[in-house]
C-alpha positions in Angstrom: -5.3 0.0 8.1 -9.0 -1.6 8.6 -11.7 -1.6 6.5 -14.7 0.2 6.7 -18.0 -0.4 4.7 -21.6 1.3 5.2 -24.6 1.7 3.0 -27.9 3.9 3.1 -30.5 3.4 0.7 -33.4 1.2 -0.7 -30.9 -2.0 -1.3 -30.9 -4.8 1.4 -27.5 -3.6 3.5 -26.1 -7.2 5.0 -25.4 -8.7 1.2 -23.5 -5.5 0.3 -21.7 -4.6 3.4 -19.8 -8.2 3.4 -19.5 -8.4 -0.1 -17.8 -4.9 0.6 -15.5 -6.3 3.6 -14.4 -9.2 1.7 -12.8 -6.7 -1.1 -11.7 -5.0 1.6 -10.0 -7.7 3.4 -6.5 -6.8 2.4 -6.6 -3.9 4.8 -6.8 -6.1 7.6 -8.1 -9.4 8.9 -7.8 -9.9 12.5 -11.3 -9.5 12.9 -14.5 -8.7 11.4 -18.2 -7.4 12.2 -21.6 -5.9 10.9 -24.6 -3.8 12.4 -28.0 -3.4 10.6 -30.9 -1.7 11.8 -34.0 -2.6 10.7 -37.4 -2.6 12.8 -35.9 -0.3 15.2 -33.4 -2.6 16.4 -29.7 -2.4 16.1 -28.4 -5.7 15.5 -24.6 -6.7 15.7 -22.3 -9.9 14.8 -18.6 -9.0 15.3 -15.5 -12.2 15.7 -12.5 -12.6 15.8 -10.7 -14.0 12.1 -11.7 -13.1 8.7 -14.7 -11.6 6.9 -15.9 -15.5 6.3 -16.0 -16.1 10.0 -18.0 -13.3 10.3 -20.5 -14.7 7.5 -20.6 -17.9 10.0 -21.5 -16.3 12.9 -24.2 -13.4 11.6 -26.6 -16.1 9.9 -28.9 -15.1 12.7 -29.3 -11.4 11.0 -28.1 -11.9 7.8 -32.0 -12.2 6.9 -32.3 -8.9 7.9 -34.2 -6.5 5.5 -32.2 -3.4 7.0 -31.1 -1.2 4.3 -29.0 0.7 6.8 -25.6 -1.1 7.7 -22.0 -1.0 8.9 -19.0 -3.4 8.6 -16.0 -3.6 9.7 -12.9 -5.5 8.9 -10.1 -5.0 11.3 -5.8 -4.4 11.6 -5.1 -4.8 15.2 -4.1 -1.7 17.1 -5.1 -1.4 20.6 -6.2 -5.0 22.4 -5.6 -8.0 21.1 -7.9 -9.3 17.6 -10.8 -11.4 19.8 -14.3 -11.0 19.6 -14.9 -8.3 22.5 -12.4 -5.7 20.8 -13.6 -6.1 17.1 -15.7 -3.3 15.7 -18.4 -2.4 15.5 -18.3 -0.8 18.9 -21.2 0.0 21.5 -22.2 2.9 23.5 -23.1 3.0 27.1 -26.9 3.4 26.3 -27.1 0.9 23.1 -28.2 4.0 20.9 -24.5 4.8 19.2 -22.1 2.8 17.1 -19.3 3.3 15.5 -16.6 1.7 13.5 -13.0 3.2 13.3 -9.7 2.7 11.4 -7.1 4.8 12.7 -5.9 5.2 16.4 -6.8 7.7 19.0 -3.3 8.4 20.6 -4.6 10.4 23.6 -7.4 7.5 24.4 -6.1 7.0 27.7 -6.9 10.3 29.3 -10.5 10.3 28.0 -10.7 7.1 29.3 -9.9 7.9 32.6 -12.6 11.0 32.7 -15.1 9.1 31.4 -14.5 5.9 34.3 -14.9 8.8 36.7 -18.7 10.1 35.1 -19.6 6.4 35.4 -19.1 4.8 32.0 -17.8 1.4 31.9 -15.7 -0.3 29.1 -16.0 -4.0 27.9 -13.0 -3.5 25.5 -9.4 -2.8 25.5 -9.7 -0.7 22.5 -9.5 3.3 21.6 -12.6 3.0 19.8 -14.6 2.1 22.6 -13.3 5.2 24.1 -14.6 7.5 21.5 -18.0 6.1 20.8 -18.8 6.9 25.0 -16.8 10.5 24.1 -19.3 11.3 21.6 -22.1 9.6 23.9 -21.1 12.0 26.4 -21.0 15.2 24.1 -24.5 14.7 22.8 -26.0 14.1 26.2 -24.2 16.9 27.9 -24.2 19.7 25.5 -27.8 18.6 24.5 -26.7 18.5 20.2 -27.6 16.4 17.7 -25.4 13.0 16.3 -23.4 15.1 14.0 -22.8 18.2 16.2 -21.5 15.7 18.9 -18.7 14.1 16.8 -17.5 17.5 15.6 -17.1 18.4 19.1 -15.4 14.8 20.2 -13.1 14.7 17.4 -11.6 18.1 18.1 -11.1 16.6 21.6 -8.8 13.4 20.5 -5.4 13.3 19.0 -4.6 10.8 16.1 -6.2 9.7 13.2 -9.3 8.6 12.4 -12.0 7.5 9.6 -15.1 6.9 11.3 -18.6 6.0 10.5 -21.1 6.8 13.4 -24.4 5.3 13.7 -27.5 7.0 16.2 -31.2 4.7 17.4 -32.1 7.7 17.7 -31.4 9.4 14.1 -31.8 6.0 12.5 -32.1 7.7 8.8 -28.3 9.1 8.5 -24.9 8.2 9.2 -21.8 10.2 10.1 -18.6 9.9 8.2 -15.3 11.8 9.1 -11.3 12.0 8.4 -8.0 12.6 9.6 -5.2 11.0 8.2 -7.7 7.6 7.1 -8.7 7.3 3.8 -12.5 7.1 3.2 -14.3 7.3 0.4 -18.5 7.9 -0.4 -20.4 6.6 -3.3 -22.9 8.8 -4.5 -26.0 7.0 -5.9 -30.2 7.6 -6.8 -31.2 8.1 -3.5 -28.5 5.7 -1.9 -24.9 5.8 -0.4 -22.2 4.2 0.2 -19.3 4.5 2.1 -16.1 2.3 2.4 -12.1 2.9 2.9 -11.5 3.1 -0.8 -14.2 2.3 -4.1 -14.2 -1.2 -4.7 -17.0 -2.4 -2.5 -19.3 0.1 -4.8 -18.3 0.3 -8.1 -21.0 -1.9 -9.4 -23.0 0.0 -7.8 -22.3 3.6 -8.9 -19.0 5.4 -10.7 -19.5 8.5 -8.4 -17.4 9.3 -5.5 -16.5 11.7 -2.9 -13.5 11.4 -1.1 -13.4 13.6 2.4 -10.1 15.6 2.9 -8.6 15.8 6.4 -10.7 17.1 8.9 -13.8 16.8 7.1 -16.9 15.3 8.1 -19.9 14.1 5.9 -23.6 13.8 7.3 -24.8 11.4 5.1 -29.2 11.3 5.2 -31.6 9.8 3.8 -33.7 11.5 0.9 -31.4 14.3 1.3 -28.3 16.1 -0.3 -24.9 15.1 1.3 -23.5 17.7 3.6 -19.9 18.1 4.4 -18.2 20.2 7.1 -15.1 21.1 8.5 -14.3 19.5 11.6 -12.8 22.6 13.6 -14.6 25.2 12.6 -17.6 23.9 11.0 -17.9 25.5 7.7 -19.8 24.1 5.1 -17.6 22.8 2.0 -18.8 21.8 -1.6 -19.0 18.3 -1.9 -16.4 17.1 -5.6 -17.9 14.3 -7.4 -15.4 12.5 -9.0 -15.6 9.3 -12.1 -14.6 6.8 -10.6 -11.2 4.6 -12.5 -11.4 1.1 -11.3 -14.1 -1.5 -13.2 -14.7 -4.6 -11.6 -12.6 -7.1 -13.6 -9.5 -5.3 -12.1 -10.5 -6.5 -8.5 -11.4 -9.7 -9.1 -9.4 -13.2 -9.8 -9.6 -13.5 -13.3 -9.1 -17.5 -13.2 -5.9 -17.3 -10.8 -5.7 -18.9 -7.7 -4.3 -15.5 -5.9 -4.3 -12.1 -5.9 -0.6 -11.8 -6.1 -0.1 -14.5 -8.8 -2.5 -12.3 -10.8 -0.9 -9.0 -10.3 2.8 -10.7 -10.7 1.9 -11.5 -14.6 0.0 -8.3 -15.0 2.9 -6.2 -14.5 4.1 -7.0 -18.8 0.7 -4.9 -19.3 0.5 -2.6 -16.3 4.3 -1.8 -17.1 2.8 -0.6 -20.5 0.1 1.7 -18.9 2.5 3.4 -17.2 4.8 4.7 -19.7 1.8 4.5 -22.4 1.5 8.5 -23.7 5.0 9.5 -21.7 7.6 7.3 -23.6 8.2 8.2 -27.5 10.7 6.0 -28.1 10.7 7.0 -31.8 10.4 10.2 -31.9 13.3 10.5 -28.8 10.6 11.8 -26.1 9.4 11.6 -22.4 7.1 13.6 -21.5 5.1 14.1 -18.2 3.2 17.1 -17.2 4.4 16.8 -13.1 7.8 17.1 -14.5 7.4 19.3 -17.3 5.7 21.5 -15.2 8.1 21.8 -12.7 11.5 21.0 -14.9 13.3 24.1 -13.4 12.7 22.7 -9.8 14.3 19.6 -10.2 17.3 21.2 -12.7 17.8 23.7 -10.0 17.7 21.0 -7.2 21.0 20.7 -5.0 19.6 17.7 -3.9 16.5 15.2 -4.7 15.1 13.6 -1.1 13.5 9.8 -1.5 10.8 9.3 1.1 9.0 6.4 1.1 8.6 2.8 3.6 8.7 -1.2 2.7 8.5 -2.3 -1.0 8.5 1.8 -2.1 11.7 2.1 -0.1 13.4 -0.3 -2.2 12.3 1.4 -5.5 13.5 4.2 -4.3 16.8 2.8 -4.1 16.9 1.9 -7.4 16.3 5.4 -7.9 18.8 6.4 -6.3 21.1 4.9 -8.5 19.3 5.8 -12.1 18.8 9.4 -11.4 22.7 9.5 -10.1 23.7 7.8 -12.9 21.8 9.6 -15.5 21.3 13.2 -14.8 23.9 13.5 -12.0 22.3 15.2 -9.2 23.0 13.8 -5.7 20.1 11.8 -4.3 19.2 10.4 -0.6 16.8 7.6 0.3 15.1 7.8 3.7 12.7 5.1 5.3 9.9 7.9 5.9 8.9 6.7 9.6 12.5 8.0 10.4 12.9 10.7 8.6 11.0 13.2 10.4 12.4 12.1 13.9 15.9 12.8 13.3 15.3 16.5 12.8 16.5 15.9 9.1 18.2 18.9 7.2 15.9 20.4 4.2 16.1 23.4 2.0 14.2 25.3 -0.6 16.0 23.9 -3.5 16.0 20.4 -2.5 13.3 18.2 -4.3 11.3 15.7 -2.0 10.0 12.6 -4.0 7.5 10.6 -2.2 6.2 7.2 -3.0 3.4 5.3 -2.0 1.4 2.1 -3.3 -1.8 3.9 -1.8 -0.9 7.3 -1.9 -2.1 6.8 2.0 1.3 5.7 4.0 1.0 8.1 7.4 5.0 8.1 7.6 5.2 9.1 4.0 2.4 12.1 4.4 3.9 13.0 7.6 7.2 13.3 6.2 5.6 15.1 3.5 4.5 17.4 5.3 7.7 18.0 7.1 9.2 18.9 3.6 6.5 21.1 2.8 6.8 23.5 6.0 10.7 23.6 5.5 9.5 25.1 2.1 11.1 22.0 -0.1 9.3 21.4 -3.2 7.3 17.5 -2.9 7.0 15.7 -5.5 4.7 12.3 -5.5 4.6 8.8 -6.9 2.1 7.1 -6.3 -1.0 4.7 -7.7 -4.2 5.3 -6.4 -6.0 8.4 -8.1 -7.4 11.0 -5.6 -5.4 9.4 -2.9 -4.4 11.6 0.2 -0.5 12.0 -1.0 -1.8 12.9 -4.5 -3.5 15.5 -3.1 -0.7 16.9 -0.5 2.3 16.8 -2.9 3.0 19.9 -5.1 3.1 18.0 -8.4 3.2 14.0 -9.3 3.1 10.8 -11.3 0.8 8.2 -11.6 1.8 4.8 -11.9 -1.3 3.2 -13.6 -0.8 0.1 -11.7 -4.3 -0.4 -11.4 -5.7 -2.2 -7.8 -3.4 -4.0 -6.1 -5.6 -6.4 -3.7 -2.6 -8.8 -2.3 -1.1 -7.8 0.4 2.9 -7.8 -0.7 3.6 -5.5 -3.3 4.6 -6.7 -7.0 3.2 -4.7 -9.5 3.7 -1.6 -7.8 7.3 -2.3 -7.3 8.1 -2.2 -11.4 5.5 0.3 -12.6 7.4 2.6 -9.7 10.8 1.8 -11.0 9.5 2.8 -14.5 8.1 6.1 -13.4 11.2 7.0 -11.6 13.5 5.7 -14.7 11.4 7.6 -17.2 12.2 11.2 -14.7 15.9 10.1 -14.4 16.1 9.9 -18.2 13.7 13.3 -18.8 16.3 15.2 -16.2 19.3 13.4 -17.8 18.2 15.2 -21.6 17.3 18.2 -19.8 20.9 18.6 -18.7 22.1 17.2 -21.0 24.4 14.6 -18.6 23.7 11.9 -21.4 24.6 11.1 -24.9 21.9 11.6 -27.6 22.7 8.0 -28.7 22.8 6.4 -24.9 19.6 8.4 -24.8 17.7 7.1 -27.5 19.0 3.9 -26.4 17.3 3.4 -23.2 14.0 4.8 -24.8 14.3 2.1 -26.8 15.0 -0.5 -24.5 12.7 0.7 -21.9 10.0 0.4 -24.7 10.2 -3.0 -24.5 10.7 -4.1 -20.9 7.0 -4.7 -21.0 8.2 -8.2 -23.8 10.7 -9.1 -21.6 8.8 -9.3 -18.8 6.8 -11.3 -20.0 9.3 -13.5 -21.7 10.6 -13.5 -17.8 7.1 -15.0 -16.6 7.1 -17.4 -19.2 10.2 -19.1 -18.9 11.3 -18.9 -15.0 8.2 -19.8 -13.2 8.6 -23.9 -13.7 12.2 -23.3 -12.3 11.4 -21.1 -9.5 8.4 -23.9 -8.8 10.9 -26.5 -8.7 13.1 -24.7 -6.8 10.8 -23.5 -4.6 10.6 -27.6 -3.9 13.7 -27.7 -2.7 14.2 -25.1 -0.3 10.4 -24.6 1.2 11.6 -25.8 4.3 14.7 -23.6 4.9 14.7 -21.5 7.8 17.0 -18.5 6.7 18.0 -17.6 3.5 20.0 -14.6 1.6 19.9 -12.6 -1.2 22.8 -11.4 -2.9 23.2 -8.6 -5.3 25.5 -5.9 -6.7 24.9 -2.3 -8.0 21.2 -1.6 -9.6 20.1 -5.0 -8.2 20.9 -4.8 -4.7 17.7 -3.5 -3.8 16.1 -5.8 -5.8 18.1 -8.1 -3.7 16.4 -6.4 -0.4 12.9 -6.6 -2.1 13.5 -10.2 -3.3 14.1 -11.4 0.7 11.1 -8.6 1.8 8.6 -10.8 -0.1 10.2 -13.9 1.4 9.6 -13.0 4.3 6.0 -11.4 3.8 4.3 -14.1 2.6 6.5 -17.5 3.4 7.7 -16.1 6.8 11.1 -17.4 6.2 13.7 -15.4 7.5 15.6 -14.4 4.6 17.9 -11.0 4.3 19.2 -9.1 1.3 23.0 -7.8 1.1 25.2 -6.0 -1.7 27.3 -9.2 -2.5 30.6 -7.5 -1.6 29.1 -6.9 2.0 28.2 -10.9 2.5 32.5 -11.1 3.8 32.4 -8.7 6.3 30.2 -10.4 8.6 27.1 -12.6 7.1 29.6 -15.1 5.5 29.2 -16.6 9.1 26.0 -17.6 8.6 27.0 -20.0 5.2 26.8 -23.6 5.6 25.4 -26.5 3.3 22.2 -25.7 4.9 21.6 -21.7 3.2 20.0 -20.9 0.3 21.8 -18.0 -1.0 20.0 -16.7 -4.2 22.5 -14.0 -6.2 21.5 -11.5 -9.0 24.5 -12.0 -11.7 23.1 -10.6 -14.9 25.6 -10.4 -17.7 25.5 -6.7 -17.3 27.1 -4.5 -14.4 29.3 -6.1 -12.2 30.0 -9.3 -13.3 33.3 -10.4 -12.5 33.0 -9.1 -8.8 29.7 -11.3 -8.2 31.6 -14.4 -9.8 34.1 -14.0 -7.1 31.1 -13.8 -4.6 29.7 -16.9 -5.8 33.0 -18.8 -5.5 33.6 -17.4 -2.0 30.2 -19.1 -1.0 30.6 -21.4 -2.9 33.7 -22.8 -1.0 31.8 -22.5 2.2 29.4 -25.3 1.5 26.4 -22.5 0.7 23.5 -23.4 -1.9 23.8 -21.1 -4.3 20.8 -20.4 -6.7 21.7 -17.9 -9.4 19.5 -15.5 -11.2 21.7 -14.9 -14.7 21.3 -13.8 -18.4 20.1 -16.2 -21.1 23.4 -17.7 -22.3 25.4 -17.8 -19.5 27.8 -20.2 -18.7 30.2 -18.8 -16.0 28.1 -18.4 -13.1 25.9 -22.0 -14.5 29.0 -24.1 -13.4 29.2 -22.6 -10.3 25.5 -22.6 -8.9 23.0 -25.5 -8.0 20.3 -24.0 -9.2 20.2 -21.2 -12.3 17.1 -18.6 -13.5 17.8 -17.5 -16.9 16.3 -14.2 -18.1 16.5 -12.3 -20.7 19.2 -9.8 -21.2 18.6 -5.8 -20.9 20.9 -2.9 -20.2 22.4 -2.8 -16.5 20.5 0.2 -15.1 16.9 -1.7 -16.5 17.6 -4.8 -15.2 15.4 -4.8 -11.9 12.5 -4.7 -13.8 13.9 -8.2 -15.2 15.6 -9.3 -12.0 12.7 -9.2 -9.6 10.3 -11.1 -12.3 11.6 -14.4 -10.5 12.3 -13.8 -7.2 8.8 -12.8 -7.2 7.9 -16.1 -8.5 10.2 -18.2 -5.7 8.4 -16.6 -3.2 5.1 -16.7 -4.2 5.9 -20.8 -4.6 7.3 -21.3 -1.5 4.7 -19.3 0.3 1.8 -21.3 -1.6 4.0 -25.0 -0.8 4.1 -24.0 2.6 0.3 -23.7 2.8 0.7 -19.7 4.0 -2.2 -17.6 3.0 -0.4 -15.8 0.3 -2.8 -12.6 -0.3 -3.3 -12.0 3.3 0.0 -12.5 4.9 0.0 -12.7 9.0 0.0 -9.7 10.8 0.5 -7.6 7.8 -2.1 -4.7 5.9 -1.9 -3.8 2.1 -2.4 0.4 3.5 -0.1 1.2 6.7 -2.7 4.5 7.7 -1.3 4.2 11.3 2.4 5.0 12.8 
């Protein structure tokens, strides 16, 4: 989850290294900290709270003309966020630091050995632990910096990305992966290294991106050199362009992140089907499926792994795929699925989706699927990213960055991707009418204007609404068929970014048992489009409605039934029944993002929550 930042080169280090933690923020904020060198001194500013604390408190060395630096920006793990346990961290002798996102499972152990050959600790943390391993390599075996952390790291159990600073090698760092995503920007006689690109893009379009169990030594004046951690071959470093520009990671004039990515998603909804969907000419086409079209038309089942916001597209899934091409899928929350000892074959598909492409209980589960021999295929957003890489085929979802913290964007460019492969499969087989097909192409061609007819005329109403209910302590969210995971997603970013307790429920299951809960004091917000199933939601509304429950209705331009019924009503525009989450979620995104904003919550950087879950 933390965010790691260093830079080598002729450039002043302290400007670039926070500028770097601030866009790295959303990976974690319960601390912060920096170390320069400069006229043989290692200097260090570490606190507790965010990267502008931080700014505070290292005035001192900010002045600094190191052009050798480290930051840190940090997702709690072991010890509590406070100044002591934030990174960087400190050897014994003063000479090595290190930063570290990950966790170090088997820290206690080592800890214990290196009490008993008289190191002392200062912190609660694993890191601490593993900066005095590697102390205690180099010292005893007599090797240089790099040589020690090879030998450490194939000591420790976990995962790590880790940036490793020696006094005494003061013109390199070390840089190394296991299950962390890090990232090196290659420029003229200068690098920089961070958790993903964005604190270097201005800087250079050229990146290298370590693969599990690698380790970089990065030196000045000299060629990059990257090894394999276990047995310490050399490997050739892969350049890649970098994707991102600038603009896409900044504001752009709104107050948040999230705000900003909630009314890119017309456009960003575009990108993804742009050069796949032919609505005119009656064609999807994507090369991960086309490539591997037998697979999934031989597949006795297709596997959904995924956690959080991805879970809940993949429940949407779930019902498409089933719907259209009629093969049986199963959605699994991918921190359980490989605990249960879970049954997998050589004809099932696997789809795994991730924001990141970095989610350690999706690539574990991945993984999993691979050794049972199960073909995997990946959805994810960032390009290069580690599930990218470990899946057998995949799609893109051309979100481009998405800096806040709870997921929007990536939520409907997902459930485009995985309607276009239900609708590929579904012509394949041929388990849909020509006409129904065409049909959806065209309707799906135009999501993008009714999204953003959905952004333009809900968001005073969910602001007003928002108002009314800002101070509720529970709420629930109601919906039926396609939209009741839209209706666990809407209460997910409730309680993300308001930290209202809120709960989402297919509407018919509200009787047998959370129809206790209603009184005049619940907000109970319901999905009723026009589509799907109308009639049965009515009767929901009316049975909460006779309990006294507030009842604010999300419904189809034009309706009147369900309008006499609620307190409050959404109106959005009206699409086929299996499309309508991309419409449905459009305000619910909205009402929380108000009520999270009227509440004074910081709504990018939600408490105790990171945008990349890289740990278990």
């Amino acid at each position: 989850m933390c965010g790691i930042v260093g830079y080598i080169g002729f450039r002043e280090a302290y400007p670039i290294v926070i500028k770097g933690l601030k866009r790295l923020e959303y990976r974690g904020y319960d601390s912060a900290g920096i170390m320069l060198y400069a006229d043989k001194e290692i200097k260090i500013a570490k606190t507790k709270g965010k990267v502008s604390d931080l700014e505070e408190k290292s005035k001192d060395i900010a002045s600094s003309k190191a052009t050798i630096g480290m930051g840190h920006t940090r997702w709690a793990t072991h010890g509590v966020p406070n100044d002591i346990n934030s990174h960087p961290h400190v050897s014994n002798s003063g000479n090595i630091v290190i930063i570290h996102n990950g966790i170090i499972e088997n820290y206690e152990p080592l800890k214990k050995e290196l009490l008993k050959r008289g190191y002392t600790f200062t912190s609660d943390t694993d890191t601490e632990v593993l900066v005095n391993l590697i102390e205690d390599v180099k010292n005893k075996e007599k090797v240089k910096l790099g040589k020690a952390v090879q030998i450490a790291l194939n000591q420790v159990v976990g995962a790590y990305a880790i940036c490793v600073f020696d006094r005494e090698k003061p013109d390199e760092i070390i840089v190394a992966r296991l299950g962390s995503p890090i990232a090196i920007g290659v420029g003229d006689d200068e690098f920089f290294i961070a958790s993903d690109a964005s604190p270097f893009i201005e800087y250079t379009s050229n990146a290298i991106y370590l693969e599990d169990e690698e380790m970089a030594i990065v030196r000045l004046h000299k060629p990059l050199k990257i090894r394999k951690i276990k047995d310490d071959s050399l490997v050739d470093p892969y350049i890649q362009e970098l994707q991102m520009n600038l603009e896409q990671i900044e504001k752009g004039g709104y107050d948040h992140f999230m705000l900003k990515e909630i009314y890119e998603q017309p456009n960003v909804i575009k990108d993804t089907y742009r050069g796949r969907l032919l609505a005119n000419q009656g064609i999807i086409q994507m090369a991960g499926i086309e490539d591997n079209l037998e697979k999934f038309l031989h597949a006795e089942r297709i596997i959904i792994v995924a956690c959080g916001t991805s879970w809940h597209a993949g429940l949407v899934a779930e019902y498409v795929i089933e719907e259209f091409a009629r093969i049986s899928v199963e959605v699994e929350y991918a921190s359980e699925f490989r605990y249960r000892n879970p049954i997998i074959n050589k004809n099932d598909v696997v789809i795994a989706i991730s924001q990141s492409g970095e989610t350690a209980d999706t690539l574990a589960a991945i993984k999993l699927a691979k050794e049972k021999g199960a073909f995997v295929f990946g959805v994810c957003n960032v390009v290069g990213s580690s599930i990218s890489r470990e899946t057998n085929a995949g799609a893109y979802t051309h979100a481009g960055p998405e800096i806040g913290v709870a997921s929007t964007k990536a939520f409907t460019t997902q459930i485009t991707v995985l309607t276009m492969i239900a609708l590929r499969l579904a012509k394949a087989k041929g388990t849909l009418s020509n006409s129904d097909f065409h049909l959806y192409l065209q309707e799906l061609e135009v999501i993008p204007e009714k999204v953003a007819e959905a952004l333009a005329s809900t968001n005073e109403m969910a602001k007003e609404i928002a108002a009314k209910f800002k101070d509720a302590t529970n709420c629930l969210y109601l919906g039926r068929g396609y939209n009741f995971p839209v209706a666990l997603e809407g209460a997910l970013k409730l309680k993300e970014i308001s930290y209202i307790h809120a709960e989402g429920y297919p509407a018919a299951e509200m009787k047998h048992g959370p129809i206790a809960l209603i009184d005049e004091q619940m907000p109970v917000i319901v999905i009723a489009p026009k589509q799907g199933h109308y009639d049965k939601i009515v009767s929901n509304i009316q049975e909460i409605k006779s309990r006294s429950g507030k009842i604010i209705a999300v419904v189809t331009k034009g309706d009147t039934q369900v309008k006499e019924l609620a307190d409050h009503v959404i109106e959005i525009p009206e699409t086929s029944d299996a499309l309508s989450p991309l419409i449905t979620t459009i305000p619910l995104q909205l009402l929380s993002y108000h009520i999270a904003v009227m509440r004074g919550c910081n709504v990018d950087q939600p408490r105790n929550l990171a945008k990349s879950v890289t740990v278990e």
